[in-house]
C-alpha positions in Angstrom: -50.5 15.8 -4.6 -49.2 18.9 -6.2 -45.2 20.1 -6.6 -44.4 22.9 -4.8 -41.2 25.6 -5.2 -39.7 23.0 -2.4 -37.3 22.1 -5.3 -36.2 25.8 -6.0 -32.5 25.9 -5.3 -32.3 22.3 -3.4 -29.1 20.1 -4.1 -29.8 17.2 -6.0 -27.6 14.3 -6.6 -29.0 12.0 -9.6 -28.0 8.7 -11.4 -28.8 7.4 -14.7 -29.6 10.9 -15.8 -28.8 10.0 -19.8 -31.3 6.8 -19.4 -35.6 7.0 -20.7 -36.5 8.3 -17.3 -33.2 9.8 -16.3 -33.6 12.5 -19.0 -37.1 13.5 -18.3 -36.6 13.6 -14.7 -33.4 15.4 -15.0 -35.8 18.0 -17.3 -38.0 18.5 -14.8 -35.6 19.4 -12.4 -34.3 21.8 -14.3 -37.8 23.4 -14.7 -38.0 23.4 -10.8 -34.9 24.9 -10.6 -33.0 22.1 -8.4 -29.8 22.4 -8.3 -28.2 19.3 -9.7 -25.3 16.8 -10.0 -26.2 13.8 -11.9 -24.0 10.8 -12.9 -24.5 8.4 -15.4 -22.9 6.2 -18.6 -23.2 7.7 -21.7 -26.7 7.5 -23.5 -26.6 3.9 -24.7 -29.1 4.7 -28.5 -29.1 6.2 -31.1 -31.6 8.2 -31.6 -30.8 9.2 -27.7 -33.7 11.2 -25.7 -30.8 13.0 -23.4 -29.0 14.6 -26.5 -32.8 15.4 -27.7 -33.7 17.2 -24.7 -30.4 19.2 -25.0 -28.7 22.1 -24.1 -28.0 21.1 -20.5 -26.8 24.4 -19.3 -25.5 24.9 -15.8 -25.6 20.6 -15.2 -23.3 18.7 -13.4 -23.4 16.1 -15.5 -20.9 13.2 -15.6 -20.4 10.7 -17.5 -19.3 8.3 -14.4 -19.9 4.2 -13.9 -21.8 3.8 -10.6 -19.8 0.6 -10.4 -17.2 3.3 -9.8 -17.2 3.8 -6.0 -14.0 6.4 -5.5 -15.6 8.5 -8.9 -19.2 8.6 -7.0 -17.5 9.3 -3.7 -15.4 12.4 -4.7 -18.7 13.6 -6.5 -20.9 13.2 -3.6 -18.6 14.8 -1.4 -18.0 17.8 -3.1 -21.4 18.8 -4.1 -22.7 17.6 -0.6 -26.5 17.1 -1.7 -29.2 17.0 0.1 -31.4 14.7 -1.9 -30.2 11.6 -3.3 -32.1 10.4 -6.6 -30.8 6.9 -7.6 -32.3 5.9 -10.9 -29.2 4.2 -12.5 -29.4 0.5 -13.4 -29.6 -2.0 -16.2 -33.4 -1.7 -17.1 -33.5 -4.6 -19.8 -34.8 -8.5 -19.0 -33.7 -10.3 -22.1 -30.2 -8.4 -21.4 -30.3 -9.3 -17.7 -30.5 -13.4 -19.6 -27.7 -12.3 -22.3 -25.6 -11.2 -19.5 -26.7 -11.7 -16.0 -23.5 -11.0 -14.1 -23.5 -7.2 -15.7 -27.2 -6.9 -14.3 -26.2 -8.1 -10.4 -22.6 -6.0 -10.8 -24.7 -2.5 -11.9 -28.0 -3.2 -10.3 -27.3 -4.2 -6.5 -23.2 -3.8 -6.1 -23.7 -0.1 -8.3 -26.6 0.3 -5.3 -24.3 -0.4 -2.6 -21.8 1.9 -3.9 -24.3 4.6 -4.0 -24.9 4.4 -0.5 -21.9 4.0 0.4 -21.1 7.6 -0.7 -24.1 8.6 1.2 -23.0 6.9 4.0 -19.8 9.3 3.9 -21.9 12.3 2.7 -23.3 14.0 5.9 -25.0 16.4 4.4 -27.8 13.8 2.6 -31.3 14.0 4.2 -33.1 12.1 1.8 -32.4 9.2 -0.5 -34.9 7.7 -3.1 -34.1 4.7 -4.7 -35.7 3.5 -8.0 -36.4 0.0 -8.3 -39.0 -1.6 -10.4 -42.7 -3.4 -10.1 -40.6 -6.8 -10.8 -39.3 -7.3 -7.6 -41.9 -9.3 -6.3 -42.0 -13.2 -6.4 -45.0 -13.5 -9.0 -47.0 -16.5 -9.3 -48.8 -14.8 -12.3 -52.4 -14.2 -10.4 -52.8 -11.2 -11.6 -53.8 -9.7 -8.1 -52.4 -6.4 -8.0 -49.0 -6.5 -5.8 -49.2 -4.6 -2.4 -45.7 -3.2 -0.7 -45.9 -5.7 2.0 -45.7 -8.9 -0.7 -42.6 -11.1 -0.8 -39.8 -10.6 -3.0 -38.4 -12.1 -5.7 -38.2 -12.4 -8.9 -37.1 -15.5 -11.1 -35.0 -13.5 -14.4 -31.8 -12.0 -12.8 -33.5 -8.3 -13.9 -36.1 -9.0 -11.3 -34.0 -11.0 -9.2 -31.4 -8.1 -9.1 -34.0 -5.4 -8.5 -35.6 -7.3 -5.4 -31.7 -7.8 -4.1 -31.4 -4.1 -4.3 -34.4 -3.4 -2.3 -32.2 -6.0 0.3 -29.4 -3.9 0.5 -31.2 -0.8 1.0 -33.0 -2.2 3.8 -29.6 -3.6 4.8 -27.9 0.0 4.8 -31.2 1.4 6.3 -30.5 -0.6 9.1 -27.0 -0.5 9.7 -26.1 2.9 9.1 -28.9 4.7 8.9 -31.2 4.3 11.6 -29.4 6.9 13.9 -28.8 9.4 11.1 -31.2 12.4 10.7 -31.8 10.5 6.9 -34.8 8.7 5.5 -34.3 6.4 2.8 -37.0 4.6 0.7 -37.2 2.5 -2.5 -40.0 3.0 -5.2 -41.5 0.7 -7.9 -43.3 2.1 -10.5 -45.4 -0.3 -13.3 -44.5 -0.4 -17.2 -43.4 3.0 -18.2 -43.8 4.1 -21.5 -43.3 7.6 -23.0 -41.9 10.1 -25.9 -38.2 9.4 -26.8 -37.5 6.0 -25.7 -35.4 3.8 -28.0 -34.7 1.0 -26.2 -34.4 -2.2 -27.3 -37.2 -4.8 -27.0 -39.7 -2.3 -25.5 -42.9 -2.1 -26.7 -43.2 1.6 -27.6 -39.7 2.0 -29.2 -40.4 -1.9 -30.9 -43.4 -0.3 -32.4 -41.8 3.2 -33.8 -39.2 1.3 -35.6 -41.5 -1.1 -37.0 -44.2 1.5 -38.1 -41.3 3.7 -39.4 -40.3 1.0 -41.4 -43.6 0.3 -42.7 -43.6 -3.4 -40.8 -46.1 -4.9 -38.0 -44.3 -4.8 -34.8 -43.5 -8.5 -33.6 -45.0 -9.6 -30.8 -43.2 -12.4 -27.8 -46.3 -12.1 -25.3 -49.0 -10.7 -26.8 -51.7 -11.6 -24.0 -49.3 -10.8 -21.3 -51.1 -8.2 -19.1 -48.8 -5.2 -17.6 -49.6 -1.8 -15.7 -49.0 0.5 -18.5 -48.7 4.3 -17.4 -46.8 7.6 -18.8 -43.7 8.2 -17.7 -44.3 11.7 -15.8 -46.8 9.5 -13.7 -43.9 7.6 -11.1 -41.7 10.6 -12.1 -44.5 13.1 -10.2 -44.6 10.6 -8.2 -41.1 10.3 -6.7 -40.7 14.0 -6.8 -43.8 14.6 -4.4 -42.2 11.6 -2.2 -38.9 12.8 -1.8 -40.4 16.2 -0.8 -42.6 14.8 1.5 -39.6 12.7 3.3 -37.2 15.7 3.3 -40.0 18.0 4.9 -42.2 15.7 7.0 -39.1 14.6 8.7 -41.1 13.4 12.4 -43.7 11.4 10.4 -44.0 7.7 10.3 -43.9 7.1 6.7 -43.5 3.8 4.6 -40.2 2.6 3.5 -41.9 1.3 0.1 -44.4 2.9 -2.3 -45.8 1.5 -5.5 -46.5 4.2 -8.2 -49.1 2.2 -10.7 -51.9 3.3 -13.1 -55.5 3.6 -12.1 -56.6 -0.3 -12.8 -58.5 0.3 -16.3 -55.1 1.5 -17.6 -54.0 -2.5 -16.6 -53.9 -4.0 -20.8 -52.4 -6.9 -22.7 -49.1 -5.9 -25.0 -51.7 -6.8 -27.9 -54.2 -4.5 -26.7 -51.7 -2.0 -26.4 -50.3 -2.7 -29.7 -53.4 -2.1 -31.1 -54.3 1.0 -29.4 -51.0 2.8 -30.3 -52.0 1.6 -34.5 -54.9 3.3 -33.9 -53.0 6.6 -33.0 -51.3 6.1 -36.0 -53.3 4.6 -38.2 -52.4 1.4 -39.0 -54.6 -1.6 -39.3 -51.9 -4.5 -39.4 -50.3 -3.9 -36.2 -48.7 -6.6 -35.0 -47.9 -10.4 -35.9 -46.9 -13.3 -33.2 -43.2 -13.2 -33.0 -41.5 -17.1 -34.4 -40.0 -19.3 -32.2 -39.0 -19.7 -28.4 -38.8 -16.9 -26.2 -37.2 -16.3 -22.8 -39.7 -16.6 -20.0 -41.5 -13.7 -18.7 -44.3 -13.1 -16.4 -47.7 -13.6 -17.7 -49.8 -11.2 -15.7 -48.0 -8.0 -13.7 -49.9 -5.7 -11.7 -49.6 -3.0 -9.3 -52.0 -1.1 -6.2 -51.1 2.2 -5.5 -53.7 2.6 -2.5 -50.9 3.0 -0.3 -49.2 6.1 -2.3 -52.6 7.2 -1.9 -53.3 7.2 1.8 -49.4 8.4 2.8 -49.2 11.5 -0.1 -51.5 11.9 -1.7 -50.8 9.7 -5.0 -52.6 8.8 -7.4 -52.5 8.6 -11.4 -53.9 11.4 -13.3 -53.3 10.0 -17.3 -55.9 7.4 -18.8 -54.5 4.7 -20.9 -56.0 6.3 -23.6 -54.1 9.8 -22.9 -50.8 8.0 -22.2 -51.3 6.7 -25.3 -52.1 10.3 -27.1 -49.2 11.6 -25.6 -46.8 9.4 -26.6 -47.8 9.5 -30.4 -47.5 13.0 -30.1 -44.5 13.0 -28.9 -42.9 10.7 -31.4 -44.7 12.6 -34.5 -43.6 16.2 -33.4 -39.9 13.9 -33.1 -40.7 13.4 -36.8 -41.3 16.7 -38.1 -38.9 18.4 -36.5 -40.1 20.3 -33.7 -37.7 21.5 -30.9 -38.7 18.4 -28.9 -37.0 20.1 -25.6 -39.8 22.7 -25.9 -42.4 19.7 -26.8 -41.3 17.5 -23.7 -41.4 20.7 -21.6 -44.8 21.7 -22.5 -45.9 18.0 -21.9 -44.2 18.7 -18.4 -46.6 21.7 -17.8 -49.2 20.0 -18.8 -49.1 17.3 -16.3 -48.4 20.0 -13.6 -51.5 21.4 -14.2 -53.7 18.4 -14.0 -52.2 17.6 -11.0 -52.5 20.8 -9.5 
Protein backbone atom coordinates (compact mmCIF):
# COMPACT_ATOMS: atom_id res chain seq x y z
CA UNK A 1 0.00 0.00 0.00
CA UNK A 2 1.23 3.39 -0.79
CA UNK A 3 -0.98 6.77 -2.02
CA UNK A 4 -0.25 7.79 -5.21
CA UNK A 5 -0.98 11.45 -7.19
CA UNK A 6 -4.37 9.32 -8.22
CA UNK A 7 -6.08 12.00 -5.87
CA UNK A 8 -4.49 15.05 -7.71
CA UNK A 9 -7.44 17.05 -9.15
CA UNK A 10 -10.21 14.03 -8.60
CA UNK A 11 -13.75 15.23 -7.50
CA UNK A 12 -14.61 14.30 -4.10
CA UNK A 13 -17.82 14.43 -2.47
CA UNK A 14 -17.47 13.97 1.57
CA UNK A 15 -19.85 13.80 4.63
CA UNK A 16 -19.23 14.42 8.15
CA UNK A 17 -16.21 16.59 7.18
CA UNK A 18 -16.45 18.85 10.63
CA UNK A 19 -16.54 15.30 12.75
CA UNK A 20 -12.91 13.53 14.55
CA UNK A 21 -12.20 11.76 11.38
CA UNK A 22 -14.08 13.98 8.98
CA UNK A 23 -11.47 16.80 9.59
CA UNK A 24 -8.35 14.75 9.31
CA UNK A 25 -9.54 13.07 6.23
CA UNK A 26 -10.80 16.27 4.77
CA UNK A 27 -6.87 17.43 5.62
CA UNK A 28 -5.52 14.99 3.87
CA UNK A 29 -7.31 15.63 0.90
CA UNK A 30 -6.41 18.81 0.70
CA UNK A 31 -2.71 17.73 0.82
CA UNK A 32 -3.43 15.36 -2.20
CA UNK A 33 -4.93 17.94 -3.86
CA UNK A 34 -8.61 16.36 -4.38
CA UNK A 35 -10.89 18.45 -5.37
CA UNK A 36 -13.68 18.52 -2.80
CA UNK A 37 -17.27 19.13 -1.73
CA UNK A 38 -17.92 18.03 1.73
CA UNK A 39 -21.24 18.24 3.74
CA UNK A 40 -21.71 18.04 7.28
CA UNK A 41 -23.49 19.62 10.67
CA UNK A 42 -21.66 22.11 12.32
CA UNK A 43 -18.69 20.81 14.56
CA UNK A 44 -20.63 19.60 17.53
CA UNK A 45 -17.34 20.66 20.71
CA UNK A 46 -15.84 22.97 21.86
CA UNK A 47 -12.59 22.78 21.61
CA UNK A 48 -13.56 21.66 17.78
CA UNK A 49 -10.66 19.79 15.67
CA UNK A 50 -12.29 21.26 12.19
CA UNK A 51 -11.93 25.02 13.32
CA UNK A 52 -8.23 23.77 14.70
CA UNK A 53 -7.17 22.56 11.45
CA UNK A 54 -8.39 25.86 9.84
CA UNK A 55 -8.12 27.95 7.11
CA UNK A 56 -10.19 25.75 4.65
CA UNK A 57 -9.36 27.65 1.51
CA UNK A 58 -10.84 26.69 -1.80
CA UNK A 59 -13.53 23.97 0.30
CA UNK A 60 -16.86 23.37 -0.58
CA UNK A 61 -17.82 23.01 2.61
CA UNK A 62 -21.49 23.00 3.83
CA UNK A 63 -22.95 23.01 6.66
CA UNK A 64 -26.00 20.63 5.39
CA UNK A 65 -28.09 17.73 7.47
CA UNK A 66 -27.70 14.47 5.52
CA UNK A 67 -31.19 13.90 6.76
CA UNK A 68 -31.69 16.63 4.19
CA UNK A 69 -32.29 14.67 0.87
CA UNK A 70 -33.23 17.74 -1.68
CA UNK A 71 -29.93 19.91 0.11
CA UNK A 72 -27.65 16.67 -0.71
CA UNK A 73 -29.28 16.20 -4.02
CA UNK A 74 -28.73 19.76 -5.50
CA UNK A 75 -25.06 19.48 -4.05
CA UNK A 76 -24.35 16.22 -5.60
CA UNK A 77 -25.65 17.23 -8.82
CA UNK A 78 -23.87 20.26 -9.33
CA UNK A 79 -20.42 19.22 -8.35
CA UNK A 80 -20.93 15.84 -10.13
CA UNK A 81 -18.12 13.84 -8.19
CA UNK A 82 -16.58 11.16 -8.96
CA UNK A 83 -15.84 9.63 -5.63
CA UNK A 84 -18.32 9.44 -2.96
CA UNK A 85 -16.79 9.47 0.72
CA UNK A 86 -19.71 8.94 3.31
CA UNK A 87 -18.35 9.34 6.83
CA UNK A 88 -21.36 11.29 8.35
CA UNK A 89 -23.23 9.58 11.28
CA UNK A 90 -23.92 9.68 14.89
CA UNK A 91 -20.71 8.07 16.30
CA UNK A 92 -21.72 7.89 20.08
CA UNK A 93 -23.27 4.49 22.01
CA UNK A 94 -24.45 5.95 25.27
CA UNK A 95 -26.18 8.78 22.80
CA UNK A 96 -27.52 6.12 20.48
CA UNK A 97 -29.40 4.83 24.36
CA UNK A 98 -30.20 8.67 25.25
CA UNK A 99 -31.79 8.96 21.97
CA UNK A 100 -32.09 6.07 19.77
CA UNK A 101 -34.58 7.34 17.15
CA UNK A 102 -31.82 10.28 16.23
CA UNK A 103 -29.22 7.39 15.72
CA UNK A 104 -31.57 5.19 13.14
CA UNK A 105 -32.92 8.73 11.48
CA UNK A 106 -28.99 9.95 10.79
CA UNK A 107 -27.29 6.62 10.63
CA UNK A 108 -29.31 4.37 8.01
CA UNK A 109 -32.31 6.94 6.63
CA UNK A 110 -29.17 9.85 6.31
CA UNK A 111 -27.41 6.62 4.31
CA UNK A 112 -30.22 6.04 2.16
CA UNK A 113 -30.46 9.66 1.32
CA UNK A 114 -26.87 9.61 0.37
CA UNK A 115 -27.36 7.17 -2.13
CA UNK A 116 -30.05 8.27 -3.29
CA UNK A 117 -28.31 11.37 -4.63
CA UNK A 118 -25.78 8.98 -6.09
CA UNK A 119 -28.35 7.17 -7.54
CA UNK A 120 -29.27 10.51 -9.57
CA UNK A 121 -25.57 11.56 -9.84
CA UNK A 122 -24.21 9.79 -13.09
CA UNK A 123 -21.19 10.91 -12.85
CA UNK A 124 -20.15 8.79 -9.41
CA UNK A 125 -17.81 5.80 -10.01
CA UNK A 126 -17.02 5.01 -6.62
CA UNK A 127 -18.80 5.20 -3.26
CA UNK A 128 -17.17 4.28 0.17
CA UNK A 129 -19.17 4.09 3.01
CA UNK A 130 -17.94 4.33 6.61
CA UNK A 131 -19.47 2.13 9.02
CA UNK A 132 -17.91 0.84 12.14
CA UNK A 133 -16.28 -2.57 13.74
CA UNK A 134 -19.76 -2.77 15.76
CA UNK A 135 -21.80 -4.07 13.25
CA UNK A 136 -21.36 -7.48 14.00
CA UNK A 137 -23.60 -9.62 16.32
CA UNK A 138 -20.93 -10.17 19.17
CA UNK A 139 -21.16 -12.92 21.61
CA UNK A 140 -18.07 -11.38 23.35
CA UNK A 141 -15.46 -14.27 22.30
CA UNK A 142 -13.00 -12.24 21.57
CA UNK A 143 -12.17 -14.03 18.15
CA UNK A 144 -11.25 -11.33 15.86
CA UNK A 145 -14.45 -10.59 13.49
CA UNK A 146 -13.86 -11.61 9.76
CA UNK A 147 -16.13 -9.59 6.85
CA UNK A 148 -18.11 -12.66 6.26
CA UNK A 149 -19.55 -12.77 10.14
CA UNK A 150 -23.22 -12.04 10.84
CA UNK A 151 -24.50 -8.78 11.72
CA UNK A 152 -25.85 -7.23 14.43
CA UNK A 153 -25.48 -5.39 17.05
CA UNK A 154 -27.67 -5.22 20.33
CA UNK A 155 -27.26 -0.96 21.31
CA UNK A 156 -29.13 0.96 18.46
CA UNK A 157 -25.39 2.55 17.55
CA UNK A 158 -24.42 -0.93 16.46
CA UNK A 159 -27.71 -1.93 15.57
CA UNK A 160 -27.93 1.17 13.20
CA UNK A 161 -24.48 0.74 11.78
CA UNK A 162 -25.15 -2.99 10.76
CA UNK A 163 -28.74 -1.68 9.21
CA UNK A 164 -26.65 0.65 7.17
CA UNK A 165 -24.46 -1.94 5.82
CA UNK A 166 -28.34 -3.47 4.81
CA UNK A 167 -29.20 -0.71 2.84
CA UNK A 168 -26.11 -0.41 1.03
CA UNK A 169 -26.26 -3.89 0.01
CA UNK A 170 -29.93 -3.09 -0.67
CA UNK A 171 -29.05 -0.11 -3.17
CA UNK A 172 -26.03 -2.19 -4.45
CA UNK A 173 -28.39 -4.51 -5.62
CA UNK A 174 -31.17 -2.62 -6.95
CA UNK A 175 -29.66 0.14 -8.58
CA UNK A 176 -26.37 -0.48 -8.84
CA UNK A 177 -25.54 -3.62 -10.26
CA UNK A 178 -25.82 -2.39 -13.98
CA UNK A 179 -24.10 0.98 -13.34
CA UNK A 180 -20.39 1.34 -14.27
CA UNK A 181 -20.20 2.12 -9.99
CA UNK A 182 -18.64 0.07 -7.22
CA UNK A 183 -19.79 0.64 -3.95
CA UNK A 184 -18.30 -0.88 -0.61
CA UNK A 185 -18.71 -0.27 3.21
CA UNK A 186 -15.59 -0.23 5.61
CA UNK A 187 -15.23 -0.84 9.35
CA UNK A 188 -12.41 0.26 11.07
CA UNK A 189 -11.64 -0.73 15.09
CA UNK A 190 -11.38 2.00 18.00
CA UNK A 191 -9.99 5.08 16.63
CA UNK A 192 -8.18 7.32 18.69
CA UNK A 193 -6.09 10.37 17.69
CA UNK A 194 -4.96 14.30 18.29
CA UNK A 195 -8.01 16.72 18.58
CA UNK A 196 -10.83 14.65 19.54
CA UNK A 197 -13.20 15.99 22.13
CA UNK A 198 -15.88 13.88 22.15
CA UNK A 199 -17.78 12.92 24.88
CA UNK A 200 -17.36 9.65 26.67
CA UNK A 201 -14.29 8.63 24.61
CA UNK A 202 -11.41 7.44 26.15
CA UNK A 203 -8.75 9.73 24.77
CA UNK A 204 -10.77 13.05 25.06
CA UNK A 205 -12.26 11.46 28.78
CA UNK A 206 -8.59 11.37 29.73
CA UNK A 207 -7.38 15.05 28.47
CA UNK A 208 -10.10 16.62 30.36
CA UNK A 209 -9.47 14.70 33.37
CA UNK A 210 -5.56 15.10 33.27
CA UNK A 211 -6.12 18.80 32.44
CA UNK A 212 -8.01 19.07 35.34
CA UNK A 213 -5.62 17.42 37.50
CA UNK A 214 -8.33 14.26 38.11
CA UNK A 215 -8.01 10.32 37.41
CA UNK A 216 -10.12 9.72 34.34
CA UNK A 217 -13.22 7.46 35.38
CA UNK A 218 -13.39 4.33 34.17
CA UNK A 219 -17.19 2.19 32.97
CA UNK A 220 -15.18 -0.91 31.54
CA UNK A 221 -12.03 -0.97 32.45
CA UNK A 222 -11.16 -4.68 31.33
CA UNK A 223 -13.16 -4.32 28.30
CA UNK A 224 -10.77 -5.28 25.40
CA UNK A 225 -10.96 -3.03 21.98
CA UNK A 226 -8.77 -2.78 18.70
CA UNK A 227 -7.12 0.44 19.48
CA UNK A 228 -5.33 2.14 16.37
CA UNK A 229 -4.45 5.86 15.10
CA UNK A 230 -6.72 7.48 13.26
CA UNK A 231 -4.55 7.93 9.94
CA UNK A 232 -4.53 4.01 10.01
CA UNK A 233 -8.46 3.30 8.49
CA UNK A 234 -8.03 6.86 7.06
CA UNK A 235 -4.90 5.42 4.67
CA UNK A 236 -6.81 2.81 4.56
CA UNK A 237 -9.98 3.96 2.86
CA UNK A 238 -8.03 6.33 0.68
CA UNK A 239 -5.87 3.35 -0.91
CA UNK A 240 -9.51 1.45 -1.24
CA UNK A 241 -11.30 3.96 -2.98
CA UNK A 242 -8.34 4.29 -5.34
CA UNK A 243 -8.07 0.93 -5.91
CA UNK A 244 -12.06 0.56 -6.73
CA UNK A 245 -12.02 3.63 -9.03
CA UNK A 246 -8.96 2.26 -11.02
CA UNK A 247 -9.18 -1.52 -10.89
CA UNK A 248 -12.57 -1.26 -12.23
CA UNK A 249 -12.66 -5.20 -14.02
CA UNK A 250 -11.39 -6.74 -10.69
CA UNK A 251 -13.38 -8.89 -8.52
CA UNK A 252 -12.93 -7.12 -5.31
CA UNK A 253 -14.77 -7.49 -1.84
CA UNK A 254 -17.80 -5.52 -1.00
CA UNK A 255 -16.46 -5.31 2.81
CA UNK A 256 -13.08 -4.58 4.37
CA UNK A 257 -12.08 -4.45 7.99
CA UNK A 258 -9.23 -1.77 8.68
CA UNK A 259 -7.95 -3.09 12.39
CA UNK A 260 -4.55 -2.87 14.28
CA UNK A 261 -1.86 -5.49 14.01
CA UNK A 262 -3.17 -7.89 17.03
CA UNK A 263 -0.60 -6.72 19.85
CA UNK A 264 -2.14 -3.27 19.47
CA UNK A 265 -5.61 -5.30 20.79
CA UNK A 266 -5.58 -3.73 24.96
CA UNK A 267 -8.04 -3.30 27.80
CA UNK A 268 -9.43 0.59 28.27
CA UNK A 269 -7.28 0.13 31.69
CA UNK A 270 -4.29 -0.85 30.00
CA UNK A 271 -4.70 1.91 27.72
CA UNK A 272 -5.51 4.29 30.40
CA UNK A 273 -2.43 3.51 31.84
CA UNK A 274 -0.21 3.65 28.90
CA UNK A 275 -1.42 7.22 27.86
CA UNK A 276 -0.48 8.25 32.09
CA UNK A 277 2.69 7.10 31.28
CA UNK A 278 3.01 9.60 28.26
CA UNK A 279 2.10 12.07 30.51
CA UNK A 280 3.28 11.22 33.58
CA UNK A 281 0.82 10.47 35.84
CA UNK A 282 0.75 7.71 38.27
CA UNK A 283 -3.06 7.79 39.44
CA UNK A 284 -4.69 7.24 36.24
CA UNK A 285 -7.79 6.08 36.53
CA UNK A 286 -10.50 5.03 39.26
CA UNK A 287 -13.62 2.53 38.60
CA UNK A 288 -16.48 4.77 37.55
CA UNK A 289 -19.73 4.46 40.53
CA UNK A 290 -22.77 2.91 39.70
CA UNK A 291 -24.67 1.14 36.73
CA UNK A 292 -23.63 1.63 33.39
CA UNK A 293 -25.33 0.96 30.03
CA UNK A 294 -24.21 -2.38 28.48
CA UNK A 295 -21.37 -2.61 26.23
CA UNK A 296 -19.45 -5.34 24.67
CA UNK A 297 -16.91 -6.91 26.69
CA UNK A 298 -14.32 -7.99 24.18
CA UNK A 299 -14.23 -6.32 20.41
CA UNK A 300 -11.82 -7.32 17.90
CA UNK A 301 -11.02 -7.07 14.32
CA UNK A 302 -8.79 -9.21 11.32
CA UNK A 303 -7.64 -7.34 8.68
CA UNK A 304 -6.10 -10.41 6.70
CA UNK A 305 -8.53 -9.67 4.13
CA UNK A 306 -7.45 -5.76 3.53
CA UNK A 307 -4.29 -7.51 3.23
CA UNK A 308 -4.63 -10.01 0.52
CA UNK A 309 -7.15 -7.56 -1.80
CA UNK A 310 -4.73 -4.10 -1.32
CA UNK A 311 -2.29 -4.41 0.17
CA UNK A 312 -3.39 -3.30 3.98
CA UNK A 313 -1.99 -3.50 6.70
CA UNK A 314 -1.25 -1.25 9.94
CA UNK A 315 2.01 0.48 10.16
CA UNK A 316 1.62 2.33 13.94
CA UNK A 317 2.36 0.20 17.21
CA UNK A 318 0.13 0.75 20.09
CA UNK A 319 2.88 2.24 21.61
CA UNK A 320 3.35 4.92 18.65
CA UNK A 321 -0.40 5.55 18.47
CA UNK A 322 -0.05 6.30 21.81
CA UNK A 323 3.17 8.82 21.26
CA UNK A 324 1.37 10.47 18.68
CA UNK A 325 -1.56 11.27 20.29
CA UNK A 326 0.19 12.89 23.44
CA UNK A 327 2.00 14.82 21.13
CA UNK A 328 -0.53 16.02 19.48
CA UNK A 329 -2.60 17.15 22.45
CA UNK A 330 0.74 18.82 24.18
CA UNK A 331 1.77 20.91 21.01
CA UNK A 332 -2.48 21.67 21.29
CA UNK A 333 -1.32 23.05 24.69
CA UNK A 334 1.50 25.20 23.94
CA UNK A 335 0.26 26.72 21.15
CA UNK A 336 1.65 25.46 18.14
CA UNK A 337 -0.09 25.95 14.75
CA UNK A 338 -1.70 22.51 15.17
CA UNK A 339 -2.71 22.57 11.22
CA UNK A 340 1.03 22.50 10.56
CA UNK A 341 1.42 19.77 13.50
CA UNK A 342 -1.50 17.47 12.16
CA UNK A 343 0.03 17.92 8.61
CA UNK A 344 3.44 16.94 9.53
CA UNK A 345 1.88 13.90 11.35
CA UNK A 346 0.23 13.33 7.87
CA UNK A 347 3.67 13.19 6.19
CA UNK A 348 4.90 11.20 8.54
CA UNK A 349 2.59 8.37 8.09
CA UNK A 350 3.04 8.76 4.25
CA UNK A 351 6.41 7.97 4.59
CA UNK A 352 6.19 4.82 6.58
CA UNK A 353 3.90 3.59 4.33
CA UNK A 354 5.70 4.38 1.43
Amino acid sequence: MGLTDFWNGRRVFLTGHTGFKGSWLSLWLERLGAEVTAVSLAPETEPSLYRKLAPWDDRGHHIVDICDAEALFALSRSFQPEIVIHMAAQALVRRSYENPAETFSTNVMGTANVLDAVRQTPSVKTVLVITSDKVYANNGSGIPFVETDTLGGKDPYSNSKACTELVCQSYRDSFFKGRDLRLATVRAGNVIGGGDWSKDRLIPDFIRAFEGGEPIMLRYPAAIRPWQHVLEPLGGYLSFAEVLTQQRGRDLPDALNFGPHPESFATVSELAEALGRAHCVEDVWRLAPGEHLPEAPALTLSSALALDTIGWRPRLSLQQTIDWTAAWYKANREGEDMRAFSLGQIAAYEEAVS
